[in-house]
LOFI-793753 format. One record per residue (C-alpha): residue in three letters; z, x, y. Coordinates in steps of 0.02 Angstrom, whole numbers, padded with zeros to 5 digits, always signed. Each point is the difference from the previous one (the first is absolute). Example, Ala and Ser with C-alpha at 12.3 -4.5 7.8 and 13.67 -1.06 7.14 Angstrom:
ALA+00390+00615-00225SER-00033+00069+00172
END
This chain:
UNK+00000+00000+00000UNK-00029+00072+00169UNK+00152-00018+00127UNK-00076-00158+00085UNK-00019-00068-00177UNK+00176+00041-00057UNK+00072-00070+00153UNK-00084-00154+00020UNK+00039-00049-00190UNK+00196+00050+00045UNK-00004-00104+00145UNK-00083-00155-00084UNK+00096+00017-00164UNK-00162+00068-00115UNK+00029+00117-00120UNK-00003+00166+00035UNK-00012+00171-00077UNK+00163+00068+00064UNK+00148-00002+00136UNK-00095+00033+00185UNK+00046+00160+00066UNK+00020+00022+00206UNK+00083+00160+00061UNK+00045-00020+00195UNK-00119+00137+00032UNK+00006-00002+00193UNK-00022+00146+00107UNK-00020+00115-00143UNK-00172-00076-00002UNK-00032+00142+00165UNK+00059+00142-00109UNK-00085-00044-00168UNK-00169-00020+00113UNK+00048+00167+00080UNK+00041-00059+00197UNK+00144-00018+00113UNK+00100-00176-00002UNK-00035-00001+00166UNK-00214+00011-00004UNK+00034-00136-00148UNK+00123-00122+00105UNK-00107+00012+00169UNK-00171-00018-00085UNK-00066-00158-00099UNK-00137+00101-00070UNK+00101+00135-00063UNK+00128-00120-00049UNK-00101-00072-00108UNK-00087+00142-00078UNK+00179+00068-00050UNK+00041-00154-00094UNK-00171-00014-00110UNK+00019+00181-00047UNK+00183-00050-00061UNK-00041-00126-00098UNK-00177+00070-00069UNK+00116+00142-00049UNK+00152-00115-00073UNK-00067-00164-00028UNK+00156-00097+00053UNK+00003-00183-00016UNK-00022-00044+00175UNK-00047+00123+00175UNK+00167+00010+00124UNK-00081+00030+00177UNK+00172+00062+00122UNK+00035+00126+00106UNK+00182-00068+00103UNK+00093-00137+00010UNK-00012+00003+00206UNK-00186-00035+00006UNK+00019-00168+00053UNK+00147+00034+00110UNK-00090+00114+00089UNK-00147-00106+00049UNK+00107-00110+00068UNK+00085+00143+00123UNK+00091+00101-00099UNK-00028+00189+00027UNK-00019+00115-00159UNK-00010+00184-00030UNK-00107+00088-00111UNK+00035+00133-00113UNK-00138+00105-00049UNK+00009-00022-00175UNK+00142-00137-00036UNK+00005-00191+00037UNK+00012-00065+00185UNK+00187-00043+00070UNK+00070-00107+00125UNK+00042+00133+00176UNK+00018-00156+00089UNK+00035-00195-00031UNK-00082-00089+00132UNK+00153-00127+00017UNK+00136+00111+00081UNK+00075-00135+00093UNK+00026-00200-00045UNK-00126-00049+00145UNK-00135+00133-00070UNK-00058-00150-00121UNK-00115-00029+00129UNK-00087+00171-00024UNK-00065-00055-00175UNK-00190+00008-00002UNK-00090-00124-00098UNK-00117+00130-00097UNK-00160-00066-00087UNK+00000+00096-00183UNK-00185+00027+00048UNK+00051+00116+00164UNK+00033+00176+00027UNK+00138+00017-00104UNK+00068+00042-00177UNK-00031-00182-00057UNK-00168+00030+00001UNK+00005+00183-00101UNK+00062-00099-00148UNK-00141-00137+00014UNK-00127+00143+00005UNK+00080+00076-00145UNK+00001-00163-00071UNK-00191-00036+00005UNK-00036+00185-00029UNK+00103-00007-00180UNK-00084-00171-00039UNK-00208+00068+00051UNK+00037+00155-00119UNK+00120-00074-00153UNK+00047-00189+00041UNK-00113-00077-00145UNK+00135+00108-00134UNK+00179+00014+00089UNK+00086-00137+00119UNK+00052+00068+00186UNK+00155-00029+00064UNK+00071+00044+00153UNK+00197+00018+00037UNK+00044-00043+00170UNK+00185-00036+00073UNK+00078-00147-00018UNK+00087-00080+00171UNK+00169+00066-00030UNK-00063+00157-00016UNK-00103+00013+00139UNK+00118-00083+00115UNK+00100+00180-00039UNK-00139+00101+00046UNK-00033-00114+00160UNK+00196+00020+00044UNK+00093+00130-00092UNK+00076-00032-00153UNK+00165+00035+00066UNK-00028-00104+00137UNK-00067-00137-00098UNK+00156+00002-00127UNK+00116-00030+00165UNK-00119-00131+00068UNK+00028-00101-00177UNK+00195-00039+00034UNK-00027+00010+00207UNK-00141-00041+00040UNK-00096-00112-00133UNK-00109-00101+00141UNK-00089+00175+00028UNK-00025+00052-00187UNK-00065-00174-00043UNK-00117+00017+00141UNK-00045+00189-00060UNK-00033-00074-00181UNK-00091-00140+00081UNK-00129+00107+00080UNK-00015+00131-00156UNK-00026-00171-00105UNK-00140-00036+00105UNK-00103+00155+00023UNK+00027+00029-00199UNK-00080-00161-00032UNK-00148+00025+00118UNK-00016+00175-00131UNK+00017-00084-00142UNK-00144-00112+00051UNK-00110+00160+00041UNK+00057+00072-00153UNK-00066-00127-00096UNK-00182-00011+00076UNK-00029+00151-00041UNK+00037-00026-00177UNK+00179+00112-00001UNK+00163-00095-00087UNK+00139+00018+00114UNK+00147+00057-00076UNK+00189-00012+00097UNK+00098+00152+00027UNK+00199-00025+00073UNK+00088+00168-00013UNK+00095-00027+00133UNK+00080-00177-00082UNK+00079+00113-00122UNK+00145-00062-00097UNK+00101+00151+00095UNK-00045-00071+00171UNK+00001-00185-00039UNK+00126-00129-00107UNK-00053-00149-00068UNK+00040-00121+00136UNK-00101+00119+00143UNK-00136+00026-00119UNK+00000-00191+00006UNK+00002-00018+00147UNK-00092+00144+00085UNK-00137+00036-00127UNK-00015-00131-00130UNK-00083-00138+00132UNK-00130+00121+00064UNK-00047+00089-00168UNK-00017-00178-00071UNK-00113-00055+00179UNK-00126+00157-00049UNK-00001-00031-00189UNK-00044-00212+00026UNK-00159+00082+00094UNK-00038+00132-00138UNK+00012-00146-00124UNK-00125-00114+00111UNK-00126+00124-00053UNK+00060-00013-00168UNK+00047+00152-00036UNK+00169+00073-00081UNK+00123+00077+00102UNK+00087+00156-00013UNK+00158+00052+00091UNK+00077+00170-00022UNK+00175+00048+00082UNK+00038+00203-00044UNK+00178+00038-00042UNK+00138-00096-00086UNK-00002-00191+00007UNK+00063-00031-00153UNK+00101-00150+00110UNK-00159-00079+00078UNK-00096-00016-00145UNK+00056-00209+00007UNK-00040+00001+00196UNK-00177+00125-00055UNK-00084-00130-00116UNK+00050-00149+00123UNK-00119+00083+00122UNK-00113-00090-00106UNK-00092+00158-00047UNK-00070+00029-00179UNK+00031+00177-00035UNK+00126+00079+00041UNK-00030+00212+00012UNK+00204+00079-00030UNK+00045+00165+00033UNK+00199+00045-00030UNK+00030-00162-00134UNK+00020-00002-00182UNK-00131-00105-00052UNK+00086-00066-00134UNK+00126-00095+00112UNK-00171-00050+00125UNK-00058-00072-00150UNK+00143-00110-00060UNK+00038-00050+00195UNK-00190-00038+00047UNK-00130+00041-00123UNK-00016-00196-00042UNK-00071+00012+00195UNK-00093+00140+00031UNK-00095+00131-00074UNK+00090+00170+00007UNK-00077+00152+00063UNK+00097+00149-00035UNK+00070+00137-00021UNK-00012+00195-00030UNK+00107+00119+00120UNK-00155+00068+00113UNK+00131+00148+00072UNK+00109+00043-00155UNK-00141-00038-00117UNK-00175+00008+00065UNK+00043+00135+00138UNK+00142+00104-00114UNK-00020-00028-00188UNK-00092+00069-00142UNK-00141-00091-00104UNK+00162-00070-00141UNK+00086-00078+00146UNK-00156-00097+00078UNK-00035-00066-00172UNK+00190-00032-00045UNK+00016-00116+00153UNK-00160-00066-00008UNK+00039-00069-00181UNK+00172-00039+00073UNK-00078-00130+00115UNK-00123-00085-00135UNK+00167-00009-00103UNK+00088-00094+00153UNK-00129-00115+00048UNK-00152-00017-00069UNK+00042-00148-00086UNK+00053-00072+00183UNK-00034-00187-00012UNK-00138+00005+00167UNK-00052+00168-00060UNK-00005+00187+00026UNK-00072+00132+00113UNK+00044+00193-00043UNK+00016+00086+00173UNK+00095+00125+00091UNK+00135-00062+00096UNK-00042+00029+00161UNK-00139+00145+00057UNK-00041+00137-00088UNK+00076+00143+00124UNK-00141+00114+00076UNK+00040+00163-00104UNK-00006-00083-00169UNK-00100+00095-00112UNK-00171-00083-00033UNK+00017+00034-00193UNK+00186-00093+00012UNK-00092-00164+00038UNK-00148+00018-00131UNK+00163+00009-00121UNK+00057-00148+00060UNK-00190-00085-00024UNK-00008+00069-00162UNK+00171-00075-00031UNK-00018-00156+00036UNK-00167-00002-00071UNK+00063+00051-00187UNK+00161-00104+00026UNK-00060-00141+00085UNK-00130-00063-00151UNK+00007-00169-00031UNK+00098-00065-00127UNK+00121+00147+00049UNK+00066+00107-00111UNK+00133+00106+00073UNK+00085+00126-00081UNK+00158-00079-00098UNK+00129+00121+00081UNK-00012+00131+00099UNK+00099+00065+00185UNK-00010-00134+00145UNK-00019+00041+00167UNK+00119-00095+00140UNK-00104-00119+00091
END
């Protein structure tokens, strides 16, 4: 099957051949296609090209176009700085003071901004390789980019004193990530929700409630309307949201710090789970037995998840990973991840 094939029978409940495979391979795309992250996040083109020489060289189950989780912050007045060769960072929030609201631009994902890198990209991937692998494009959800428009410190004050102005922050990032979502789409790319900021660290149940749950549920009503499947990823450990997660109304679910095991008895009845191999203390620092180990550890976990089972890292693979760690992991999941499974009957488990 190619990796349109595979994904498409996943996602309609066809048979398929075996689990789908989707490392978060993000920026690493620049370095496996031998440029800086910063000629890959400031160029469509480029963009692009990095991401169909990843996948012609790893055939992953579906193409993850990203550079930072500020791009669409940053079109709406946020200023960034560049590093030459690692992701973009917030220098500085465009909403320093309550009354800046009224500095928020309006940006049209089709103007001179970083919007519009990842719809080049997007078109670029699907002219060269769209007719084998899906596209899908990560872009930050409201909570997320209501940090990046404010300061995350900021913004965590602003949720116990002043809620009026992070309601009208989320309000605004809820808006300009629809209008994406919409571009995203035309141009044949399947938009895929990214909330590291909404972190079970940062956020308990009853603010993630309250403070991300209505937006991230706003954005994934309009990636439905297109009828498409929506997939929300929050990095770190949110072991405690995984309830307020799946009422978001999305249908995967991508984990990082969980044991899947416990995801699966708490939600898998509700979503598909997407999860989980360490990318820093596997992908980035262990040998060949450990990628496999915790690659099989995951099958073990959940592939039998009631909504299904997607082997990925759990977050993205660090920039200094060795390429041959994440053919390993490929190879892994792609021996392991025949279906019917058959998994080895014992053998040392990884911690999820």
């Amino acid at each position: 099957m190619t990796s349109k094939e595979r994904m498409g029978a996943f996602l309609t409940g066809q048979p398929l051949d075996r689990v789908p495979i989707i490392p978060l391979l993000l920026n690493i795309a620049a370095r496996l296609a031998g440029m800086t992250v910063r000629e890959h996040g400031r160029d469509g083109l480029k963009m692009g090209q990095a991401h169909v020489r990843t996948w012609q060289r790893y055939r992953q189950d579906m193409i993850t176009i990203f550079t930072d989780t500020a791009v669409l912050a940053e079109a709406m007045g946020t200023k960034l700085c560049y590093p030459d060769d690692d992701a973009a960072r917030v220098d500085v929030p465009v909403v320093q003071e309550p009354g800046d609201v009224d500095k928020l631009l309006d940006p049209d994902p089709w103007g001179d901004n970083g919007m519009r890198t990842y719809l080049e990209a997007i078109q670029h991937c699907n002219a060269e390789v769209g007719d084998e692998v899906f596209v899908g494009c990560c872009f930050a959800a409201p909570f997320t980019t209501a940090a990046c428009l404010r300061g995350t410190d900021r913004l965590a004050r602003d949720l116990r004193k002043h809620p009026g102005l992070a309601k009208a922050l989320l309000e605004a990032a809820t808006a300009v990530g629809l209008k994406f979502i919409d571009a995203c789409v035309a141009v044949g790319g399947v938009p895929a929700i990214v909330d590291p900021v909404a972190t079970g660290s940062v956020l308990g149940p009853d603010q993630f409630d309250e403070f991300a749950q209505p937006y991230l549920a706003t954005q994934i009503q309009r990636i439905h309307s297109y009828g498409l499947p929506a997939l929300l990823h929050i990095c770190g450990k949110t072991h405690r949201l995984l309830e307020a997660m799946a009422d978001t109304g999305a249908d995967i679910l991508s984990l990082d710090v969980v044991d899947l095991g416990e995801a699966k008895a708490r939600v898998g009845d509700r979503v598909t789970l997407m999860g989980n191999v360490s990318p820093s203390q596997t992908l980035l620092e262990g040998s060949a037995e450990k990628i496999e180990a915790e690659v099989i550890d995951c099958l073990r976990r959940a592939a039998d998840s009631p909504r299904g089972f997607i082997l990925a890292t759990g977050c993205e693979v660090p920039l200094h990973t060795p390429p041959e760690s994440i053919g390993v992991f490929m190879a892994a999941g792609e021996r392991w991840g025949k279906l019917p499974l058959e998994l080895p009957a014992s053998g040392p488990e990884s911690p999820a």
